[in-house]
TORKOLMAR-751698 format. One record per residue: z, y, x of N, C-alpha, C, O in turn; residue in three letters. Coordinates in nm, 4 decimals. Layout:
N
[atom [Z; Y; X]; [Z; Y; X]; [Z; Y; X]; [Z; Y; X]; 'ala'];
...
***
This chain:
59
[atom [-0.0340; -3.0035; -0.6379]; [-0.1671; -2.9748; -0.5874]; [-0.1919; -2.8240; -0.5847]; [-0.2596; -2.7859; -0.4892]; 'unk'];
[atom [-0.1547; -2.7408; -0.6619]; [-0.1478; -2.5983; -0.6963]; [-0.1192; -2.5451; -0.6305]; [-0.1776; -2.4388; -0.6097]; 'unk'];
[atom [0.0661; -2.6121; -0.5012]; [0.1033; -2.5644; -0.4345]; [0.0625; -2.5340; -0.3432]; [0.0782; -2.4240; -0.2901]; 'unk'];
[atom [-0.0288; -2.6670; -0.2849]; [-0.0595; -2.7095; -0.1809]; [-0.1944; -2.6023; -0.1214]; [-0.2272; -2.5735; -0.0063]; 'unk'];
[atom [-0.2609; -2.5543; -0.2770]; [-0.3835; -2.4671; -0.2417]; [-0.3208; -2.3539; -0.2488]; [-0.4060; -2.2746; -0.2087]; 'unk'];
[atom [-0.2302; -2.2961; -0.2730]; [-0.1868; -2.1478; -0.2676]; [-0.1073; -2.1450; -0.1227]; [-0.0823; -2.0332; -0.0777]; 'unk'];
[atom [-0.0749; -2.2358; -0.0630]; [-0.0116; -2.2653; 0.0914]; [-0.1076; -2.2020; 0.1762]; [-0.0950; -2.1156; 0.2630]; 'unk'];
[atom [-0.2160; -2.2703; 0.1273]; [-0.3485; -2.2850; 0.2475]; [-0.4051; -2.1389; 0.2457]; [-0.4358; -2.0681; 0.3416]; 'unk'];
[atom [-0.4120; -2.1069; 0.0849]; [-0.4665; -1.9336; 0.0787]; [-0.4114; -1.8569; 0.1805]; [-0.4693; -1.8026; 0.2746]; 'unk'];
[atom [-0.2575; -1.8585; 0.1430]; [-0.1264; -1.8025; 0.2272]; [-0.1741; -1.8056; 0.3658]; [-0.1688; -1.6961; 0.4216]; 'unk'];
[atom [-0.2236; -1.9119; 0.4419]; [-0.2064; -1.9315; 0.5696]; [-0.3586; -1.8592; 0.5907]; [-0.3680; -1.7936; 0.6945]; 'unk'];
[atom [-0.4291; -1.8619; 0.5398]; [-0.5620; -1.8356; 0.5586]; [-0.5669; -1.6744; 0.5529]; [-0.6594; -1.6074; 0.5987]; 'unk'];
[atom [-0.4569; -1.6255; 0.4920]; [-0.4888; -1.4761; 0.4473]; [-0.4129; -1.4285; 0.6139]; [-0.4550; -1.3558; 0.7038]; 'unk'];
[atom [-0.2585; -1.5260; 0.5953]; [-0.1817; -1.4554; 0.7364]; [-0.2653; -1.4875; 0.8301]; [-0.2491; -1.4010; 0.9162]; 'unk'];
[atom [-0.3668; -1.5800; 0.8748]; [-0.4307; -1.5629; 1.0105]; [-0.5580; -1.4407; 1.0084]; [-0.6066; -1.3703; 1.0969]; 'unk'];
[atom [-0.5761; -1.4507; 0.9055]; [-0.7298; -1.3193; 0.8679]; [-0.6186; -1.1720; 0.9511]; [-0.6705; -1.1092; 1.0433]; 'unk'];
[atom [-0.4862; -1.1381; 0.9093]; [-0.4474; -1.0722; 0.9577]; [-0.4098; -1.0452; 1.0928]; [-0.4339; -0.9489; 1.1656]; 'unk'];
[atom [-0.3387; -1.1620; 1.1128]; [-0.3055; -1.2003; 1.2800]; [-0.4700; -1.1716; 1.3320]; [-0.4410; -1.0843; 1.4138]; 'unk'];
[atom [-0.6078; -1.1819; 1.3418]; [-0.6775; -1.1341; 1.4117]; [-0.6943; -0.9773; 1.3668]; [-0.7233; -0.9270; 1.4753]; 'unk'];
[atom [-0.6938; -0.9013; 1.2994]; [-0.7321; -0.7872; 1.2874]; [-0.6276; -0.7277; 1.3406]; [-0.6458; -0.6282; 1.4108]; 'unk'];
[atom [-0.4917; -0.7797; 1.3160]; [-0.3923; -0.7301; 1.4559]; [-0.4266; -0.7017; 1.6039]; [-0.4342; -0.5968; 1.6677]; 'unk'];
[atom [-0.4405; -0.8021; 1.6290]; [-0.5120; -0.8438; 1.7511]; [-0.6073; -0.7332; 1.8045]; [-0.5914; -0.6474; 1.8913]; 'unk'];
[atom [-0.7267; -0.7686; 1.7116]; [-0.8317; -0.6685; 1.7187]; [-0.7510; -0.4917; 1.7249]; [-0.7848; -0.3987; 1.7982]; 'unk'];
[atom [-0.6744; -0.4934; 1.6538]; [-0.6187; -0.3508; 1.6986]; [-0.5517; -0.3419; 1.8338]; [-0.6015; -0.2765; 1.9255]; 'unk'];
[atom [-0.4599; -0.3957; 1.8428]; [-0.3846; -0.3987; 1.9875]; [-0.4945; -0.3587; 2.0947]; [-0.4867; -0.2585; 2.1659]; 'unk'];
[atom [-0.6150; -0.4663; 2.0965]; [-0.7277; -0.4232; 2.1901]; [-0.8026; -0.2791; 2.1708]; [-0.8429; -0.2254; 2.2739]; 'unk'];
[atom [-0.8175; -0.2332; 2.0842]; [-0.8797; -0.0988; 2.0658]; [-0.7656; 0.0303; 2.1133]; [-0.7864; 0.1217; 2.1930]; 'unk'];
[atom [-0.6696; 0.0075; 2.0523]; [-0.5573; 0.1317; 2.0403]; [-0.5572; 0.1815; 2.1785]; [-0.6035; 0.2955; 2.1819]; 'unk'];
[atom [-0.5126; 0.1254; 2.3243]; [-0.5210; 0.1862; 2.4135]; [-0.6586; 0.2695; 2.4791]; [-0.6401; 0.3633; 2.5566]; 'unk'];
[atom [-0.8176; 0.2197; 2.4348]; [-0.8778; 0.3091; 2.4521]; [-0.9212; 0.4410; 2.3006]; [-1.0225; 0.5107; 2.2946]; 'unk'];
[atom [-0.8254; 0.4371; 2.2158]; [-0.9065; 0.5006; 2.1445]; [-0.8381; 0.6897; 2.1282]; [-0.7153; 0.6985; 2.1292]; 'unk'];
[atom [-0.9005; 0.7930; 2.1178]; [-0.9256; 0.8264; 2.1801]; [-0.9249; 1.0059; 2.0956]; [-1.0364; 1.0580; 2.0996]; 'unk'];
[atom [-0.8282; 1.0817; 2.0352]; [-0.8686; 1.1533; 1.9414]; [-0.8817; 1.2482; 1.9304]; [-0.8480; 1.3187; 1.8353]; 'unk'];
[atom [-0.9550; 1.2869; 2.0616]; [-1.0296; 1.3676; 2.1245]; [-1.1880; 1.3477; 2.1343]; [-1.2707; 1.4165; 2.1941]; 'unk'];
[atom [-1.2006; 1.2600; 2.0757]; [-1.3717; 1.2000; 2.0649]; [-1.4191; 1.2424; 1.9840]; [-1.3740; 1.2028; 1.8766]; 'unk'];
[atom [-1.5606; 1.3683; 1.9730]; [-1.6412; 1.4142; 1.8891]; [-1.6996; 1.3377; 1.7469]; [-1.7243; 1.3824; 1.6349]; 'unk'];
[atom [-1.7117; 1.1680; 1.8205]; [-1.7496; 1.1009; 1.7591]; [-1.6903; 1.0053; 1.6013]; [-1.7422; 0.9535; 1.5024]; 'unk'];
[atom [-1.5068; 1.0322; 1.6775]; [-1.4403; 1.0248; 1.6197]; [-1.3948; 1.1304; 1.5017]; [-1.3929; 1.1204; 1.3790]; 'unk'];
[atom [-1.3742; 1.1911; 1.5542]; [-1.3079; 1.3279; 1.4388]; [-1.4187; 1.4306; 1.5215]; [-1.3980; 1.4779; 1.6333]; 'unk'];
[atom [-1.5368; 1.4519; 1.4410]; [-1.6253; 1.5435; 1.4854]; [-1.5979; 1.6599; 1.4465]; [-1.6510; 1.7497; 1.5119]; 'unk'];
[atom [-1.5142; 1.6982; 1.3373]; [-1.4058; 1.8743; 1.3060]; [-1.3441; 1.9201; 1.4180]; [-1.3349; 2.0390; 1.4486]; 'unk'];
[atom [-1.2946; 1.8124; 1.4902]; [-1.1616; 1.8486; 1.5213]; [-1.0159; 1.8324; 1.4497]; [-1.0091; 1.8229; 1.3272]; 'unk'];
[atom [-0.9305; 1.8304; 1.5105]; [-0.8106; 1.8866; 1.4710]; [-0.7408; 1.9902; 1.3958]; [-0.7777; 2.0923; 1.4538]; 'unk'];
[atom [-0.6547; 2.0295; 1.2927]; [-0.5994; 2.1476; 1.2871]; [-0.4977; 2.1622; 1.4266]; [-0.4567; 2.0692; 1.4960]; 'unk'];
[atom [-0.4776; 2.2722; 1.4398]; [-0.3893; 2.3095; 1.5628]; [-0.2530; 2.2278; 1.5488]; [-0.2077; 2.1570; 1.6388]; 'unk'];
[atom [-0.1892; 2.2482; 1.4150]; [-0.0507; 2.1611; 1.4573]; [-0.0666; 1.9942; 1.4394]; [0.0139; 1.9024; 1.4548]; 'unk'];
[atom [-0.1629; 1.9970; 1.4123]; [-0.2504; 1.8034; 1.4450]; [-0.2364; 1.7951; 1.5939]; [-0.1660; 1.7084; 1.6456]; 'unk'];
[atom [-0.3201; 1.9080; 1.6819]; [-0.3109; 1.8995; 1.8027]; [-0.2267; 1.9421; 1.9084]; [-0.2499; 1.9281; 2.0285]; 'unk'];
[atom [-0.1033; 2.0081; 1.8436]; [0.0237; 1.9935; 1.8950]; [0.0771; 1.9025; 1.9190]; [0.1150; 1.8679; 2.0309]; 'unk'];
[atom [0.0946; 1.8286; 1.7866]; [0.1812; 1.7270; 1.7557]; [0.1015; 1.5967; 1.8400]; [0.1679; 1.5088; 1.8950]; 'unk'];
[atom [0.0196; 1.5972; 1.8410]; [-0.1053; 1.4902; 1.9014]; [-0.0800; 1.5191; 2.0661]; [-0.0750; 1.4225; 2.1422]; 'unk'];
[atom [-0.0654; 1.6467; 2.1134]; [-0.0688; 1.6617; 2.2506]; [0.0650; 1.5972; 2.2731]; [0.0680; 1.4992; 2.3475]; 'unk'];
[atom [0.2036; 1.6511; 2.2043]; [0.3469; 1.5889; 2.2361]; [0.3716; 1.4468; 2.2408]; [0.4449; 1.3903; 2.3220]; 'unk'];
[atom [0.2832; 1.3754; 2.1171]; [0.2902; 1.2476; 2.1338]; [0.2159; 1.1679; 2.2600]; [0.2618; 1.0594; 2.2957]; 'unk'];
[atom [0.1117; 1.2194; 2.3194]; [0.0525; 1.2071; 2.4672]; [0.1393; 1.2408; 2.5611]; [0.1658; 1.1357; 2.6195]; 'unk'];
[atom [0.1999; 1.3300; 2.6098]; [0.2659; 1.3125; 2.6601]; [0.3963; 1.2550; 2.6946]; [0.4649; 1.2548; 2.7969]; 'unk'];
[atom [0.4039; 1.2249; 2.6219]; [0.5551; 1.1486; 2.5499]; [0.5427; 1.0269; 2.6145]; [0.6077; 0.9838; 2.7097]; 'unk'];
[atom [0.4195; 0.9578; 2.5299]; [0.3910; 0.8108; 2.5451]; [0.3228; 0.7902; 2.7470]; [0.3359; 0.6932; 2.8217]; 'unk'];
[atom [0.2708; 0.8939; 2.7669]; [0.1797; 0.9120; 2.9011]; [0.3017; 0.8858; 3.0466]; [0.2617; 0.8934; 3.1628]; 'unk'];
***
């Protein structure tokens, strides 16, 4: 019986994840880190090096 409820936890925890996966996949292509709103500092410069190379890279 012990097993049977630590199964269900198990499955209950891996689907809690499988949506917040999810939920990321959908955000990641608009997000955005260049958004004030997001990182309202800014960047350090080799943040935004390294941030510009990986844009273009992936672009």
């Amino acid at each position: 019986m012990k097993n049977n409820l630590q199964i269900q936890r198990v499955c209950e925890q891996l689907k809690f994840l499988e949506e917040m996966y999810r939920h990321l996949i959908k955000i990641l292509p608009s997000f955005d880190i260049t958004d004030k709103k997001i990182l309202p500092y800014g960047l350090k410069s080799h943040t935004r090096s390294v941030s510009w190379l990986v844009k273009q890279v992936i672009t």
